[in-house]
C-alpha positions in Angstrom: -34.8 -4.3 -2.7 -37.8 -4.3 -5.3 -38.3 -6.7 -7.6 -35.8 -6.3 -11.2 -38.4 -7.2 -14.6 -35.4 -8.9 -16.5 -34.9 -12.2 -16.6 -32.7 -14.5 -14.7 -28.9 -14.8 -16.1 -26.7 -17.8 -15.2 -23.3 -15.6 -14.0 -19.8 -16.4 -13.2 -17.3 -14.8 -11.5 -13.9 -15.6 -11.8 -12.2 -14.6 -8.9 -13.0 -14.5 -5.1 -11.1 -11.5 -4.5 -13.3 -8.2 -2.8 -14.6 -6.8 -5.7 -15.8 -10.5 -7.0 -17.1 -10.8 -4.1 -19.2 -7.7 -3.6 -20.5 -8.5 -7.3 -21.3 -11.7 -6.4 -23.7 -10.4 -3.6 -24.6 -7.6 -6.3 -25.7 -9.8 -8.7 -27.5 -12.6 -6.5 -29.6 -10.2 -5.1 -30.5 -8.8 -8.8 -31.9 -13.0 -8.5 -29.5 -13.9 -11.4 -27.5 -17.5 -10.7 -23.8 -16.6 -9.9 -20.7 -18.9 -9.5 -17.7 -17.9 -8.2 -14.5 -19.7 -9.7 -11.0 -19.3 -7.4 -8.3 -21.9 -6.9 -8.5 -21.1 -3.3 -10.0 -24.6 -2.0 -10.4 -23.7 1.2 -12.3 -20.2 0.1 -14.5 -22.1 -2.6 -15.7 -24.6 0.9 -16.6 -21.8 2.9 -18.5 -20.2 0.3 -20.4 -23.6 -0.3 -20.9 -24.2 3.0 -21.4 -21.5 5.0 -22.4 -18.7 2.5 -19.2 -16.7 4.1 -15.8 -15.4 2.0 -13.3 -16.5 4.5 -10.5 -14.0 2.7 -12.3 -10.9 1.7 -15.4 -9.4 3.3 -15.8 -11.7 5.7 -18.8 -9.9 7.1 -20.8 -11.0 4.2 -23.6 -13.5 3.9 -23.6 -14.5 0.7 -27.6 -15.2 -0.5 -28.2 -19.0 -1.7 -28.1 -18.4 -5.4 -24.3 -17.4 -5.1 -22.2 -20.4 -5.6 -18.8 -21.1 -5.7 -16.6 -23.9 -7.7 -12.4 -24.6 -8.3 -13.1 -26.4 -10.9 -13.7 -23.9 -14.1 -15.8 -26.5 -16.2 -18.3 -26.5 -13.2 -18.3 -22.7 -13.0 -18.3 -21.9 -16.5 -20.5 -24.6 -17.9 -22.7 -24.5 -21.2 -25.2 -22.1 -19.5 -22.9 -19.3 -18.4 -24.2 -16.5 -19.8 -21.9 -13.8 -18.6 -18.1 -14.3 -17.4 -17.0 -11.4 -15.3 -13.0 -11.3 -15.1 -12.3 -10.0 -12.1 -8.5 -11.2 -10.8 -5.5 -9.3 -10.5 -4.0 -8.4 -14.0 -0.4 -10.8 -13.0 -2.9 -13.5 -13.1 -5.4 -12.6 -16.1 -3.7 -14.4 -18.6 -3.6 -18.0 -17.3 -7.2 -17.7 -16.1 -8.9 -16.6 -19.3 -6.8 -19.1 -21.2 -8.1 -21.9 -18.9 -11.5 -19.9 -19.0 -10.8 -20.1 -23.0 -12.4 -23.7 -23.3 -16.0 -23.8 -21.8 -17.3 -20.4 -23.7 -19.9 -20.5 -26.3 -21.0 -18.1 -28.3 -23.8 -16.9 -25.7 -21.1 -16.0 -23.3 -20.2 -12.2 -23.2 -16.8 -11.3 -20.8 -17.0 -8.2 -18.3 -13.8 -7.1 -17.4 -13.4 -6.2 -14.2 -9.7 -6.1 -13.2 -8.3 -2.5 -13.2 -4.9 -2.7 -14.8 -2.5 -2.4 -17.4 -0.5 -5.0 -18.4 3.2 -4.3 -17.3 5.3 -5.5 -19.9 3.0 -4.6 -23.2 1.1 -1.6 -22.0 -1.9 -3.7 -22.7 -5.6 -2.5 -21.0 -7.3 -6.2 -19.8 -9.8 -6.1 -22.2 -6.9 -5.6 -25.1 -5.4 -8.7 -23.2 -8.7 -10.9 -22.7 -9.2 -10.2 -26.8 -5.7 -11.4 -28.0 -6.0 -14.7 -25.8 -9.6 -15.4 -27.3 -8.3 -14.8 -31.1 -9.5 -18.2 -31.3 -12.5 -18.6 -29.4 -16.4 -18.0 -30.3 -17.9 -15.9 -28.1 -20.5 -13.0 -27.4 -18.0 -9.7 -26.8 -16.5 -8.2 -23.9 -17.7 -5.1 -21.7 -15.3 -3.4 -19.7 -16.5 -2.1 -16.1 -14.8 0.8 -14.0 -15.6 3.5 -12.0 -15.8 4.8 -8.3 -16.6 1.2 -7.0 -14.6 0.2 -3.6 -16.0 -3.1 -3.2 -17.1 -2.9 0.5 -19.0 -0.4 -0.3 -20.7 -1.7 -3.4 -21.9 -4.5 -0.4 -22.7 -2.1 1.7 -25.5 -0.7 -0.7 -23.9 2.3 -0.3 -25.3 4.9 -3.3 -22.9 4.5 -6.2 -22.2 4.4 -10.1 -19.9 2.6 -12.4 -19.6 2.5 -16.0 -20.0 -0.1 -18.7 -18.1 0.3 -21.9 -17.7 -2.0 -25.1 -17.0 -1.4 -28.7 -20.8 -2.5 -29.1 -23.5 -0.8 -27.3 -26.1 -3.3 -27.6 -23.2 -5.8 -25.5 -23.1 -2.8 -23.0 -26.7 -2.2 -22.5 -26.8 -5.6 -21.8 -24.3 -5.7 -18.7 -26.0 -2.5 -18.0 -29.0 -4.4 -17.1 -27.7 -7.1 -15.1 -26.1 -5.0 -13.0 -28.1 -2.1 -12.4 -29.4 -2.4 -8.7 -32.5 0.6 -8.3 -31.8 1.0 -4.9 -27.9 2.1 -4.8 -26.1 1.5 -8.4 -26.7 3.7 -11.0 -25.0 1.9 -14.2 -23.8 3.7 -17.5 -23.4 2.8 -20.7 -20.0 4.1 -22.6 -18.4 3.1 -25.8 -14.7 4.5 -25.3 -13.2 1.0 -23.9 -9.9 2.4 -24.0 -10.6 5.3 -22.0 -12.1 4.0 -19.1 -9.5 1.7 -19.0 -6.6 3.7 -19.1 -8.6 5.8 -16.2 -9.0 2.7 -14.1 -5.6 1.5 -14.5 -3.9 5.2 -14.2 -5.8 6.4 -11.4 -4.4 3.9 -9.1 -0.9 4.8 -9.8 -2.0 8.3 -8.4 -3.7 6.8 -5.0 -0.1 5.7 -4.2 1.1 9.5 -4.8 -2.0 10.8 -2.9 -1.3 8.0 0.1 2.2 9.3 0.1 1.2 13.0 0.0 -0.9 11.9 3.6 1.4 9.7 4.9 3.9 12.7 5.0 1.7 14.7 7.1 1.4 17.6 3.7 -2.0 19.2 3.2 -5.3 19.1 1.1 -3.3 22.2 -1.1 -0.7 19.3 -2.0 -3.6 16.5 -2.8 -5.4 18.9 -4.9 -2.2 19.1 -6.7 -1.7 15.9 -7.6 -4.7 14.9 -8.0 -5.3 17.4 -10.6 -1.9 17.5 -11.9 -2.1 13.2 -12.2 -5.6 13.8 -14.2 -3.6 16.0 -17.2 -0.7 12.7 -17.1 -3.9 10.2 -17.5 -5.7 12.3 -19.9 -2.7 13.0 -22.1 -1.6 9.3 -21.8 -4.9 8.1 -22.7 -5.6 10.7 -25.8 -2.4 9.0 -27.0 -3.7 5.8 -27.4 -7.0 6.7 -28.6 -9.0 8.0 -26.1 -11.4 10.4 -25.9 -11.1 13.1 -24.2 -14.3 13.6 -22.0 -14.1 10.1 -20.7 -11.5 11.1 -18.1 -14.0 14.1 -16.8 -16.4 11.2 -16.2 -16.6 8.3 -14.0 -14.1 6.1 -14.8 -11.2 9.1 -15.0 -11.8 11.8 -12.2 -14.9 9.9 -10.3 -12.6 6.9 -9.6 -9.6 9.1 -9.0 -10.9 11.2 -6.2 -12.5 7.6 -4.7 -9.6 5.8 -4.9 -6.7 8.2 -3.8 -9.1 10.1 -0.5 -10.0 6.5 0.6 -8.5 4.6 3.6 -10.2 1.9 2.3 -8.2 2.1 -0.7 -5.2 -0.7 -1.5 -3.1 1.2 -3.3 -3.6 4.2 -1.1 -2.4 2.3 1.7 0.8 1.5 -0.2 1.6 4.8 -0.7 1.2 5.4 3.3 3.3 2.3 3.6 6.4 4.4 1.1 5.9 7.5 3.3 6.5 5.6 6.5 9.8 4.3 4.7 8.6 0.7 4.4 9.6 -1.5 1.2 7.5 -2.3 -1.1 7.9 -5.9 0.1 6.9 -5.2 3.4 4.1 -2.8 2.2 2.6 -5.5 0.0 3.1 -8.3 2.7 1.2 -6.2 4.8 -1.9 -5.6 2.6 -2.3 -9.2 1.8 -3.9 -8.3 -1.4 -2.9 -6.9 -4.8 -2.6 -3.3 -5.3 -2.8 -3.2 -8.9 -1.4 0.6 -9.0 2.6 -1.2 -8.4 2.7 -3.1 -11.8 0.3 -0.3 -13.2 3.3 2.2 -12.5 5.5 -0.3 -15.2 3.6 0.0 -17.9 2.4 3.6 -17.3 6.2 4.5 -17.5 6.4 1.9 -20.7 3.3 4.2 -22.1 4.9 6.9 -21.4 7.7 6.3 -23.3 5.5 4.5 -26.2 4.1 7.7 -26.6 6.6 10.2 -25.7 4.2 11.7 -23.2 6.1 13.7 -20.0 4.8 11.9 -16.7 6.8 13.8 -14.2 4.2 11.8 -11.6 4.2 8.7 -12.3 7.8 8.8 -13.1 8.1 10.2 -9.4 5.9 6.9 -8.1 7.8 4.1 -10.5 11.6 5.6 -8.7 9.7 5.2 -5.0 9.0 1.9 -6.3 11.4 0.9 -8.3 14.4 2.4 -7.3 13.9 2.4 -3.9 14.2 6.4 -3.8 12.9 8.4 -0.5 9.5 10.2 -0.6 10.8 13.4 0.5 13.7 13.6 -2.2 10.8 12.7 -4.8 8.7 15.2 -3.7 12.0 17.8 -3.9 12.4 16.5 -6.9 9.4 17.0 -8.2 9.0 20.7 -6.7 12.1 21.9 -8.3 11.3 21.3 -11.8 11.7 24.2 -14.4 8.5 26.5 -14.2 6.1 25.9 -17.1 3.0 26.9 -18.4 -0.5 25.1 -17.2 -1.8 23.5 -20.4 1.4 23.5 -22.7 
């Protein structure tokens, strides 16, 4: 790839997950210094010694500037410029508190977990913020969009979006992650709302992996698709949202990635529900987190916050939940009273 005219930015990741990983390779071949941090010993070994993620894109040769530590003092540092979250959102809270200790007030936080806290509602940046009441540090920039990590490694053409409260703090991660050659980055100041898409949309993968898994149509994913935009976009204007946000990347671009994809996790649970697995076994299965199964929580605890009507996800947190079949949901959901579109 051509030459990038910033400067070189000390970076670390914490978590060696797929989609640290594929920003790891993303950002060492923008020639900025990147650490990853994971508690995974045997992950962090492979990674110093043979350049390789052992767990997660294993096909991936990691460049030399990408290195990886379990220790978060040696990740983080005093020169860490950037800290990019990017674990499951059941494990955000003790990492960023233990994360909490080494930041400086040089060090800006990307957020890169899509999620929603399941017992407050909470987006990850809303989360990050109230554990670093105390701490001095740069800002935070949340990141979403159509981004499957394997495909992000793959170089394959593709944009995301980088939102904060403060555009100059946006701008910023904008340029450490642009890549001329496949990622188009954008700049966004509605945190909220690309959150809430992030988070929602995978609640909807599970519907659309369902909708597959039964054998139904492109007629029916249209439908939900579509039909789970208006619960995301009503859910989201509710909490503050604007409402074009959720016509952009982060609302319908990551929605019709995320729930048409095979290579999508929470996808593949929803084909796991429509072959009348448990969730258990589903999850076992995957060997990774599909963030869409707490999402569905605290979607339905939005819901209700808000006194927004979710007939969807209300449909995917039973499935989950309550252990009900797919094809009485999707009765269920057929034989509601007729309504108009848009009331």
């Amino acid at each position: 790839m051509p030459e990038l005219d910033g400067p070189t930015v000390n970076i670390t990741i914490l978590g060696g997950g797929s989609w640290g990983t594929a920003l790891a390779l993303l950002l060492a071949e923008n020639h900025h210094k990147v650490t990853i941090w994971d508690r995974d010993q045997e992950l962090v070994a492979s990674i110093k010694q043979h350049h390789v993620n052992p767990r997660y894109l294993t096909e991936i040769i990691l460049p030399e500037n990408v290195k990886a530590a379990a220790s978060m003092r040696e990740a983080i540092g005093p020169k860490a410029e950037w800290v990019i979250v990017a674990v499951s959102s059941n494990g955000i809270r003790d990492v960023v508190m233990e994360a909490a200790e080494y930041l400086t007030p040089q060090t800006g936080i990307i957020s890169a977990s899509k999620g929603l806290e399941p017992d407050t509602g909470f987006t990850m940046s809303e989360v990050i913020s109230l554990l670093l009441q105390q701490t001095d540090y740069r800002g935070i920039v949340a990141l979403s969009g159509p981004n499957l990590a394997s495909e992000i490694a793959r170089h394959t053409p593709s944009a995301t979006v980088c939102a904060s409260d403060d555009i100059n703090l946006a701008h910023a991660a904008q340029e450490v992650l642009v890549a001329p050659d496949f990622l188009r980055v954008y700049t966004h100041t509605d945190v909220k709302g690309i959150e809430i898409g992030g988070a929602i949309k995978n609640v909807l993968a599970i519907a659309a992996g369902v909708s597959d898994g039964l054998g139904f149509g492109d007629n029916t994913k249209a439908a939900l698709m579509t039909r789970g935009l208006m619960e995301m976009t009503q859910l989201g204007l509710k909490a503050g949202a604007k409402p074009l946000t959720f016509l952009g990347l982060a609302g319908v671009g990551d929605l019709m990635a995320t729930a048409t994809s095979k290579l999508s996790r929470n996808y593949r649970v929803g084909l796991g529900l429509a072959q009348r697995k448990s969730i258990e076994q589903v999850l076992t299965e995957l060997h990774q987190a599909a963030e869409g199964v707490p999402t569905t929580r605290a979607a339905k605890l939005l819901a209700k916050r808000y006194a927004v009507s979710t007939p969807l996800i209300d449909a995917i947190y039973d499935l989950l939940y309550k252990g009900k079949s797919p094809v009485a949901t999707v009765h269920d959901l057929l034989s509601r009273p007729a309504r108009d579109e848009f009331s």
